[in-house]
N, C-alpha and C positions, 0 to 999 in steps of 0.2 A: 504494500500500500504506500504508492511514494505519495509525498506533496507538487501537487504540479502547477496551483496558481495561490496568489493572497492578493487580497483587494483590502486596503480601505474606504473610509469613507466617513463622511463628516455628518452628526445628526445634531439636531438641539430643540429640547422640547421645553414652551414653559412649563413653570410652579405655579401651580392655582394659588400659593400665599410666600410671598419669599422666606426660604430657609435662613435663620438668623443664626450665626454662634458668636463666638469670642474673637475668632480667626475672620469669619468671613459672612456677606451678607450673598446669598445666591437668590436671582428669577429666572435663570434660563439654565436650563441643563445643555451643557453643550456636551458631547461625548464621540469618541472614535468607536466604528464598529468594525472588527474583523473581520474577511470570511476566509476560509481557507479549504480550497477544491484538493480533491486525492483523485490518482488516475482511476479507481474504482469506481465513481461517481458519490461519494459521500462529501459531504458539506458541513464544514463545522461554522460556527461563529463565537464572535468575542468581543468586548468591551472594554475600552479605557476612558474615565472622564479625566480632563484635567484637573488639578487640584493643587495648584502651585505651593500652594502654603503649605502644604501638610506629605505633599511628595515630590514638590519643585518639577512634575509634570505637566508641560503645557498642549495645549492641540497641537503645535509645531514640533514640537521635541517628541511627541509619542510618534505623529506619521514620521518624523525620519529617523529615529530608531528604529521602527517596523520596517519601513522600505530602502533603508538603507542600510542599515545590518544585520537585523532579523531576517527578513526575507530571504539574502542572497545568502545568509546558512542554512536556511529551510531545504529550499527549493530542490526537488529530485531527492532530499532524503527518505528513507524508507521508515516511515513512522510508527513501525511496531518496533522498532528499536529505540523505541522512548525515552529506556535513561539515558541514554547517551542525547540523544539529543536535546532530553529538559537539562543534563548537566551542561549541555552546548551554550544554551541560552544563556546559562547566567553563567556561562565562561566571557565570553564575546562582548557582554557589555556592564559596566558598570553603574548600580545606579536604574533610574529609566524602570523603575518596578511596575508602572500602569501600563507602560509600552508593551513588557513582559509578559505581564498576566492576562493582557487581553488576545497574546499568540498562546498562551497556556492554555486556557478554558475550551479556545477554538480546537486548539490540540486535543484534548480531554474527549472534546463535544468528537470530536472523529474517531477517537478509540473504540470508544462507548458506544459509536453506534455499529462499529466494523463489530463487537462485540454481541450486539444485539442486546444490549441491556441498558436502561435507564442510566446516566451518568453517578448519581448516587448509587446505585447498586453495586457498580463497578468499582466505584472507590470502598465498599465497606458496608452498604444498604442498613445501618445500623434501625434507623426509624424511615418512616415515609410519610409523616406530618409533622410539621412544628408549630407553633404560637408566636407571632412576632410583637417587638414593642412597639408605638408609636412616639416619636420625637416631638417635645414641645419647644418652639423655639425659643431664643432670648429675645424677650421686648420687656415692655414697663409691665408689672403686678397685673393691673387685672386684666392685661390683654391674655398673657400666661392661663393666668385662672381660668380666663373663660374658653380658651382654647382646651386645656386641660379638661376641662368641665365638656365638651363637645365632642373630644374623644372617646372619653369614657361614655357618651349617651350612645358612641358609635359601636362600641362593644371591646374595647380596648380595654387591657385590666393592668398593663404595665407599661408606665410612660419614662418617656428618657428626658430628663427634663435639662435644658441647655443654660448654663449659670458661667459666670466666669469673665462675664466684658466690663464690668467698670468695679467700685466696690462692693467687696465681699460682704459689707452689711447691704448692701441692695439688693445680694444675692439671697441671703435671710428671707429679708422679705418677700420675694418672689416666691421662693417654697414653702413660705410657710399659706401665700396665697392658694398656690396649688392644691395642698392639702386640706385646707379648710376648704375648698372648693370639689374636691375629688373624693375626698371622707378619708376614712381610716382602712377600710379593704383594699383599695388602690395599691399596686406595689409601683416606689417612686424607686429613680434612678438618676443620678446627677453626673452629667458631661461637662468639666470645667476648660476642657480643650487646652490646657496649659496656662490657663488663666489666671492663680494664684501664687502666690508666695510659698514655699513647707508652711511659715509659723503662720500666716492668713490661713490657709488649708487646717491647719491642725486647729487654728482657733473657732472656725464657722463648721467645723465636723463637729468638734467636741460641744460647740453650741446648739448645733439643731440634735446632737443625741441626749442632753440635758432637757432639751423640749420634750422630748419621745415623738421625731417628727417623723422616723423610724422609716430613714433610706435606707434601700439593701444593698447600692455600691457608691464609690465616684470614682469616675471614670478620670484618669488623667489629670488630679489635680495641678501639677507644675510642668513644666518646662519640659520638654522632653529628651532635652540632653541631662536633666538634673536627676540622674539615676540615686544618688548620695540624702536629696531632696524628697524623693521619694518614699524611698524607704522610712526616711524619718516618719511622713505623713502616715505610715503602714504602719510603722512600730508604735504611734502617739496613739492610736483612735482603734474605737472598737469597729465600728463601721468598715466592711471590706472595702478595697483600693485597687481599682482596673489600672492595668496599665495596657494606654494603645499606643500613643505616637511616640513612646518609647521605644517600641516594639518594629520592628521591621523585617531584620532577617531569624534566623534558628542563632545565629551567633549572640544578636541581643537580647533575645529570647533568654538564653541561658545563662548570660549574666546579671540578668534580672531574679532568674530563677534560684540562681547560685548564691546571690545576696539576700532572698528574700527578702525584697524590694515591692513588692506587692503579690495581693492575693488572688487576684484573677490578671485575664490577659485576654484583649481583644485583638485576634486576627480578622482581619483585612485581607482578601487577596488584591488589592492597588497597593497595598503596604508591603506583602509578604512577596510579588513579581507574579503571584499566580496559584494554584490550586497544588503544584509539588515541592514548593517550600512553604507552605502552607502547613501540609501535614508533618514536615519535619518538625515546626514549631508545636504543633498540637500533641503531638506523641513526647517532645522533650518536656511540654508542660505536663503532660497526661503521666511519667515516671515519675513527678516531683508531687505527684498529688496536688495540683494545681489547672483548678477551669479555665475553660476558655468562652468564651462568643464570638459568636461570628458575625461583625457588621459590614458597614457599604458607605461608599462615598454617594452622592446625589446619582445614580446611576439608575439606565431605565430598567424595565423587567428582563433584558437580555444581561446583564451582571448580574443581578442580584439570582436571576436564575440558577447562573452557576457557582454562587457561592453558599446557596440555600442547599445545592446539590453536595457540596464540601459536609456542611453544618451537617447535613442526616444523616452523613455516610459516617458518622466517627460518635464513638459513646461520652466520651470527656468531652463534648460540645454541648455546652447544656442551657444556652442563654441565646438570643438571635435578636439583629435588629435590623431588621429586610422591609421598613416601612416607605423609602424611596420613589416606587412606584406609586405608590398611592399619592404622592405629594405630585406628582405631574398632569399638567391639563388635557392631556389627549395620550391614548396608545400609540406606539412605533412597533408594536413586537405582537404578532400572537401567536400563541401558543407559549412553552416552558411553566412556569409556577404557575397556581392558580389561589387567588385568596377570595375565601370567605371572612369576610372580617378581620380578627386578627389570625384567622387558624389559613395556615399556607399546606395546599395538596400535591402533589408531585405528577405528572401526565405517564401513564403506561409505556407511552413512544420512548425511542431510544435517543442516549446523548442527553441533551439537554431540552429538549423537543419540541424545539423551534421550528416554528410551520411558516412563517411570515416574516418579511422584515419591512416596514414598510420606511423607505430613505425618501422621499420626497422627491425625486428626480433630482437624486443629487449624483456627483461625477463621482466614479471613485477615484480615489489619490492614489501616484505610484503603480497603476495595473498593467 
């Protein structure tokens, strides 16, 4: 089964509400989509959004990584010789992990289906449904609240809530709005995107659990080079401590792990280059007795398809935030996941089971 062509191509969908963080205020998804032909006739596809801030990925630097390095190592390789060539990949370029992960998953999406098996099945078939969170973004108090407040009427039971852009007592009150507004069944979750200080962090944990305002993580409270930072925040506070954009390869994985620097760890495949160093960081977590989740950058139902497909294929995956799709104003994809609410169902078809792509008469780049 060689590889015999790859196409990009440029997509951009709006957000029904702009996505807000600490990092960045997003209305338009812009996103690279893969495809990649085998002489057999199977068709895989992939996804890279850019995300400057958080993996210095732009729409420029993904097509020419893709078309300009990737590609010309692909091309005529015989893809059931996989390790060799996903160790190719991340031999060949440094860096460029959404470039990466979006010739990964396409890769995956053609194994899976020469395979004849659903792409999760293939990696592991551990489960074949999950419950996703929904994200609430950062604005003023009671825009929060009543966001939060309209999720949950939506059937959502656990919100990620986005804190961390100006002060950490603004942050207070923001969750404490949520919560009075969501009740006490709601399971809350707190994204500070690298937004605090350790002693800010350790002083507004140890504050809202004095409250009993009873969040079950926070994601990323500092800096993401501040590994030393970290840990402090993990060792000061009862309240468990994600670490994501500290997180990128299996190597910082395990230095993280090594210092017990926090208590869970979100994988990213934009973060980790793709769905095979993916699992090396989920299995080095998975030996230290340490969780993981699996989230997504603003991506359409074609990523988050194949990382949903990661997330059920492995048992130490126990938390998922694949609410993305829902936040955009129009479909480009049909077929792969499917949601009812917050519960995501898996399609029988193989790969990742992409039936449609709809590009808008757009050109592909590089074909």
């Amino acid at each position: 089964m060689k590889i015999d062509k790859i196409e990009t191509f440029r997509v951009a969908v709006p957000l029904t509400k702009p996505f807000k963080t600490a990092l960045r205020t997003v209305e338009v998804a812009d996103t690279i989509f893969v495809k990649v032909e085998c002489d057999n006739g199977i068709v895989g596809w992939g996804e890279a959004p850019p995300t400057v801030v958080i993996t210095g990925d732009s729409l420029l630097s993904i097509e020419s990584s893709i078309n300009s390095v990737l590609k010309p190592f692909l091309l005529n390789k015989n893809l059931l010789h996989y390790e060799a060539i996903f160790q190719g990949i991340h031999a060949i370029l440094v860096g460029n992990t959404s470039a990466k992960a979006a010739v990964d998953m396409a890769l995956y999406d053609c194994l899976a289906q020469h395979c004849k098996l659903p792409l999760y099945q293939f990696l592991g078939g551990y489960k074949n449904q999950l419950e996703t969170d929904f994200t609430v973004s950062v604005n003023d108090p009671a825009e929060m609240g009543e966001d939060a407040a309209s999720y949950v009427e939506k059937g959502f039971n656990v919100l990620k809530v986005k804190v961390g852009k100006d002060e950490a007592a603004t942050d207070l009150i923001r969750i404490q709005e949520v919560r009075k507004r969501v009740g006490k069944d709601i399971k809350i979750r707190l994204d500070a995107n690298q937004g605090w200080t350790p002693k800010e962090a350790i002083r507004i944990i140890s504050k809202m659990e004095d409250m009993g305002l009873d969040i079950e993580l926070v994601e990323q409270p500092v800096k993401a080079d501040d590994i030393n930072g970290l840990k402090q925040v993990t060792d000061a506070v009862d309240t468990l401590i994600m670490a994501d954009e500290s997180i990128f390869s299996p190597k910082q994985a395990f230095h993280v792990l090594k210092t017990r620097s926090a208590d869970l760890i979100n994988i990213k495949l934009m973060k980790a280059g793709g769905i095979y160093k993916a699992q090396a960081i989920n299995q080095l977590a998975e030996v230290c007795g340490v969780e993981c989740m699996v989230g997504s950058m603003i991506e359409t139902r074609l990523g988050i398809t194949a990382a949903a497909h990661f997330a059920a294929s492995k048992k130490n995956i126990t938390r998922f935030d694949f609410d993305a799709p829902l936040m955009l104003a129009k479909e480009v994809v049909e077929g792969g996941i499917r949601y009812n609410g917050r519960k995501i169902t898996f399609p029988t078809s193989t790969g990742l089971g992409i039936q449609h792509i709809h590009l808008g008469g757009g050109v592909p780049i590089g074909s």
